[in-house]
C-alpha positions, 0 to 999 in steps of 0.5 A: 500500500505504500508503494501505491501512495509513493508511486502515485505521488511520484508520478503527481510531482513528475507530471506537475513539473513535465506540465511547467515546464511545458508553459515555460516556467522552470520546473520546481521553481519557487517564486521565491528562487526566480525573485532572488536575481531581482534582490540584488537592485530591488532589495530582498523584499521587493521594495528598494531603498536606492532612488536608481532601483524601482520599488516591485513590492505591491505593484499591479501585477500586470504592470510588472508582467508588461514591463518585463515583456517589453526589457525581453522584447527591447520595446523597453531599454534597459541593458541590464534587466533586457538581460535578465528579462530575456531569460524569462518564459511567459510563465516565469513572468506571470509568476514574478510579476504575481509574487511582487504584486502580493507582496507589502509595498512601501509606496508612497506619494511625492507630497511630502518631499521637497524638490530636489530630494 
């Protein structure tokens, strides 16, 4: 009987991974995993705190899908993220653009800031 279960669960996480990465997104990867090049510039929880690195932490998802289609495509010029953006399947995108979005963002308006800052 407990064959049974291991084989069908083995059979289960290898069709799960065959399906990812059949949609491009790359089999087991976390979100987590295919965020940590973006920790870099944008800081480990997605909102930077250099003015040169946009914050992603509580983006619209879409935005983010877009903007990384268009560095991947070069509609958008970047050499740096058009470099990390071409590595990128639809489905790794859907799913970085996803996982920022749900993160908590540290947004903020410009009213409080003085020209110049």
């Amino acid at each position: 009987m407990n064959f049974i279960r291991f084989a069908a669960l083995a059979a289960g996480l290898f069709a799960i991974n065959a399906f990812a990465a059949e949609a491009g997104g790359a089999p087991g990867a976390t979100p987590a995993a295919l965020a940590a090049p973006c920790a870099a510039c944008h800081g480990a929880d997605g909102n930077s705190t250099a003015p040169i690195y946009p914050r992603l932490a509580g983006q619209y998802h879409d935005y983010l899908a877009q903007a990384l289609r268009e560095y991947r495509s070069g509609t958008r010029q970047n050499a740096i993220m058009a470099g990390f953006a071409k590595t990128l399947s639809d489905a790794d995108i859907n799913i970085l653009s996803r996982y920022f979005a749900a993160m908590p963002g540290k947004l903020d308006d410009l009213s409080h800031h003085e020209q110049g800052d």
